[in-house]
C-alpha positions as CSV (number, residue, x, y, z in Angstrom):
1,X,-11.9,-25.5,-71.2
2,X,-11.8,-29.1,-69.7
3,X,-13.4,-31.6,-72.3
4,X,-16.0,-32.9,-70.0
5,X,-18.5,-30.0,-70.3
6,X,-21.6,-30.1,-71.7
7,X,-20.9,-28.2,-74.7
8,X,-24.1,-28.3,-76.8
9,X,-25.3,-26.1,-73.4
10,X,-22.6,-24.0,-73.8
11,X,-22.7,-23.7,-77.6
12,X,-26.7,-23.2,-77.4
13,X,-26.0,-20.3,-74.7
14,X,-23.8,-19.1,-76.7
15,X,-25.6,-18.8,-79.8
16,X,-28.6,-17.3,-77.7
17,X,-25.9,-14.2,-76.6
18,X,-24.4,-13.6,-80.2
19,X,-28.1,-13.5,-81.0
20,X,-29.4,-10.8,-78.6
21,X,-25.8,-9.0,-78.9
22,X,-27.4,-8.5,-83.2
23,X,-30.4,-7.4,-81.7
24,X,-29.8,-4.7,-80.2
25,X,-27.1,-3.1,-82.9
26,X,-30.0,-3.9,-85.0
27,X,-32.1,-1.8,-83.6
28,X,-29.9,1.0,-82.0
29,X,-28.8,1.2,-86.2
30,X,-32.6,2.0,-86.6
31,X,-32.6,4.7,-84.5
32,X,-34.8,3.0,-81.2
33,X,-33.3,5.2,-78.9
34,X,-35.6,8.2,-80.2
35,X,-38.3,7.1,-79.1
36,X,-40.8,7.6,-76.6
37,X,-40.3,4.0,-74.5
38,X,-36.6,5.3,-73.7
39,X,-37.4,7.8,-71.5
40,X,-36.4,7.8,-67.9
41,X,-39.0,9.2,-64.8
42,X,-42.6,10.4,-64.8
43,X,-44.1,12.3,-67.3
44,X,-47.5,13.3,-68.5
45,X,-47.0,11.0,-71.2
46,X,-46.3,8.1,-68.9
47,X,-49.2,5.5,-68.8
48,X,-49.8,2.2,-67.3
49,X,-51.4,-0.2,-70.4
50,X,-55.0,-0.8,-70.8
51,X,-56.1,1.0,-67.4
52,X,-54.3,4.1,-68.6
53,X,-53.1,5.4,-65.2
54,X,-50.6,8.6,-65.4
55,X,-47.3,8.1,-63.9
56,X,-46.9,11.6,-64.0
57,X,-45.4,12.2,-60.0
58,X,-42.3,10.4,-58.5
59,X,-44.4,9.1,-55.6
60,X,-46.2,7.0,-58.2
61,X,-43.1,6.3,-60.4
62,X,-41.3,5.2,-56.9
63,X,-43.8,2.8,-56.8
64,X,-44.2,1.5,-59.8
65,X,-40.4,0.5,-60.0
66,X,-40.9,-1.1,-56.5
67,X,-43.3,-3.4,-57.7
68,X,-41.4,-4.4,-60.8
69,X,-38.5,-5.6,-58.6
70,X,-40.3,-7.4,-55.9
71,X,-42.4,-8.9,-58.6
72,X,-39.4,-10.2,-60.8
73,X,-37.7,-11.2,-57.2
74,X,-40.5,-13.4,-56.3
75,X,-41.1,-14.7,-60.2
76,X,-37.6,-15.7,-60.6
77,X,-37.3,-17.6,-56.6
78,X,-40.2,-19.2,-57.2
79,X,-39.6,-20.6,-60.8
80,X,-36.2,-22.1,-59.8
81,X,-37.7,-23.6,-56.6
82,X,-41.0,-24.6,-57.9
83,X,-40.5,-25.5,-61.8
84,X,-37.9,-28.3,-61.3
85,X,-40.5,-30.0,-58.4
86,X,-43.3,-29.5,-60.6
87,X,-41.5,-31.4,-63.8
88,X,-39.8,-34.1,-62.1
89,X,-41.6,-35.0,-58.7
90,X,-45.0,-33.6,-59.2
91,X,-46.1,-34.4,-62.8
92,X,-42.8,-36.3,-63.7
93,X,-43.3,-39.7,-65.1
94,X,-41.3,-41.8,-62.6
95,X,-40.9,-41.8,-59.1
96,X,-42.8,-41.5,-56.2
97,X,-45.0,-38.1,-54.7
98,X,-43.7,-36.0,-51.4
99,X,-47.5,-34.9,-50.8
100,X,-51.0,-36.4,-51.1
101,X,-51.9,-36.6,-54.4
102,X,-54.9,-33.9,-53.6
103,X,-52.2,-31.4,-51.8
104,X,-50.1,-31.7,-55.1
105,X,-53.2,-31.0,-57.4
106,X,-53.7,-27.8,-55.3
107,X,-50.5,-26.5,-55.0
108,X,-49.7,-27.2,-58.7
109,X,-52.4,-25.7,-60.5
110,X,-52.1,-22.7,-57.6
111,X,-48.8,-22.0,-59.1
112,X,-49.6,-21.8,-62.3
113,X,-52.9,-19.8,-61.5
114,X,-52.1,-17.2,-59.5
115,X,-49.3,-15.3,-61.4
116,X,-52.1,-14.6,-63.9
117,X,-53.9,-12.4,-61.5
118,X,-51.6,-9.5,-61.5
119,X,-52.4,-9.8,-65.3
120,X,-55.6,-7.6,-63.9
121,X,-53.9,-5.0,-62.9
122,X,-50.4,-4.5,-64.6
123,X,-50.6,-6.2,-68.4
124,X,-47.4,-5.4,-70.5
125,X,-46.2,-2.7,-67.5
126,X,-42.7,-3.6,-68.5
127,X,-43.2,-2.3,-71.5
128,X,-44.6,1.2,-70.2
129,X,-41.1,2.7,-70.1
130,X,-37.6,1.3,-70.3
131,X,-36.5,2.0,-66.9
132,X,-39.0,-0.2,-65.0
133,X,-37.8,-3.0,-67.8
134,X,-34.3,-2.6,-66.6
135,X,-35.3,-2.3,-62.7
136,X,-36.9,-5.5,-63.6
137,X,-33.8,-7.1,-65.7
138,X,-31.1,-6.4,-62.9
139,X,-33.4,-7.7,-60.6
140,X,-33.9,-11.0,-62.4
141,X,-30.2,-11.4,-63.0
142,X,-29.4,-11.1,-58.9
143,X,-32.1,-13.3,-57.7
144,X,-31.4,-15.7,-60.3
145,X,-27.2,-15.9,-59.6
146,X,-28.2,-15.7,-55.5
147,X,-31.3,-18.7,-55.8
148,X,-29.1,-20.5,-58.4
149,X,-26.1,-20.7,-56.5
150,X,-27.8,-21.7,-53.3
151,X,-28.8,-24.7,-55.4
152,X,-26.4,-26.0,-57.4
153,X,-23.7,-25.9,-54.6
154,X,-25.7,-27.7,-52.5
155,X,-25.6,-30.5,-55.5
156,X,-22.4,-32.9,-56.1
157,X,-20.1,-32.1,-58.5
158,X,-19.7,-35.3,-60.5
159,X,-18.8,-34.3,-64.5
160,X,-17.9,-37.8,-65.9
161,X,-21.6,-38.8,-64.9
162,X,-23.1,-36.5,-67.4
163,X,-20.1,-35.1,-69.5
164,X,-18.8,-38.6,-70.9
165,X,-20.2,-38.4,-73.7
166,X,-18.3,-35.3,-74.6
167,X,-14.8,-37.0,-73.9
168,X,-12.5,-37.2,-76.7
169,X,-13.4,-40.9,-78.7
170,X,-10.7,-42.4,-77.1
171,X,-10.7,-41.5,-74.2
172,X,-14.8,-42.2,-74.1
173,X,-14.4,-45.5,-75.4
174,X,-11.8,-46.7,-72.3
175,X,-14.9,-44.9,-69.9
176,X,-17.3,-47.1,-71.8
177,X,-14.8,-50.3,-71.6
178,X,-14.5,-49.8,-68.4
179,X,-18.0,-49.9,-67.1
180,X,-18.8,-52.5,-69.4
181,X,-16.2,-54.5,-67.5
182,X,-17.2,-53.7,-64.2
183,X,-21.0,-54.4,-65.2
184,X,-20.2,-57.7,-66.3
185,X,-17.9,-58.6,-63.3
186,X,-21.3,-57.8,-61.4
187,X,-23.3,-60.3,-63.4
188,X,-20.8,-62.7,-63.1
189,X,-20.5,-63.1,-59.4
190,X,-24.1,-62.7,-60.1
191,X,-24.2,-66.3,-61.4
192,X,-21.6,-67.9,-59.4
193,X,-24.4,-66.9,-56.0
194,X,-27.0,-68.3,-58.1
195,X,-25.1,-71.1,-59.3
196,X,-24.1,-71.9,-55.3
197,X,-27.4,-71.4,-54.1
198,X,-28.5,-74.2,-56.5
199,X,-25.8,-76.6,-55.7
200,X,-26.8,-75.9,-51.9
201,X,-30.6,-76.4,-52.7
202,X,-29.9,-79.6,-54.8
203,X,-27.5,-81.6,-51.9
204,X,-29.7,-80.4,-49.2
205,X,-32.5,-82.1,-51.0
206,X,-30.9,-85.0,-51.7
207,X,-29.6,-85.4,-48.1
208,X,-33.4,-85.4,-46.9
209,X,-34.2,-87.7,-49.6
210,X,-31.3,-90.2,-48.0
């Protein structure tokens, strides 16, 4: 693995899959699999939550795990579009705005509104039955790797701007020397203008003077 990585990323990731991996053994030991929620199809038994709909024809069950795809599909697009515009241009602290500040209120505050909306209709629907939770995982995972990719490799790939500080020590600390050099050769020639620009004020005044 080359040392430049960002491994507190990688090590939190990695923590986070060891995790879920104890999960589920922890609950397939405890016998999950028997009940009810792992079930596959319609069934008279099938319900949407709170508006207690029967899922109990393939028509409706068809359906159903259409709408949990396109909904994950467009949840996933538009939070890695949206999200990093909405933390770092829109409400970030620095920098300027691409849109009136009015347009950026709207379309803001319309992203975070309207997702609640289908919260009228389809509450916890994930939760109904396990196959539309894993229609809606596999579709997460695709639109995710096919909107992540289109971004990050339309990004530079520059690791010693971010991964420095993961170098071994030595090797950091001649980074570090280096670009403490080269930041003071800047403020010395710096000087030397200012210093010039001085001399070249002070003769041209006294040659008006004369």
């Amino acid at each position: 693995m080359p040392r430049y990585l960002n491994k507190p990323v990688i090590t939190a990731i990695s923590v986070q899959t060891v995790w879920i991996v104890i999960v589920v053994i922890f609950f397939i030991t405890l016998g999950v699999f028997h009940s009810k929620f792992y079930s596959f199809g319609p069934g008279p038994d099938l319900k949407i939550p709170f508006i207690n709909i029967v899922i109990d024809t393939w028509w409706k069950w068809t359906g159903i795990e259409a709408y949990m795809m396109v909904d994950a599909a467009v949840r996933v697009y538009c939070s890695n579009v949206v999200d990093p515009w909405v933390m770092t241009v829109a409400l970030g602290p620095q920098g300027s705005l691409d849109m009136t500040q009015s347009m950026t209120l709207f379309f803001v505050n319309l992203y975070w509104t309207m997702p609640m909306v289908k919260a009228l209709f389809a509450m916890a629907l994930g939760f109904t039955q396990v196959d539309f939770l894993l229609s809606e995982i596999v579709t997460i995972f695709i639109t995710g790797l096919v909107s992540s990719t289109y971004i990050v490799y339309n990004k530079p790939y520059m690791p010693f701007n971010y991964g420095y500080k993961f170098l071994p020590r030595k090797q950091y600390t001649q980074q570090q020397q280096q670009q403490q050099e080269e930041e003071e050769s800047v403020i010395a020639h710096d000087v030397r203008d200012d210093a010039e620009i001085d001399h070249r004020r002070t003769v041209h005044g006294k040659g008006e003077n004369s």
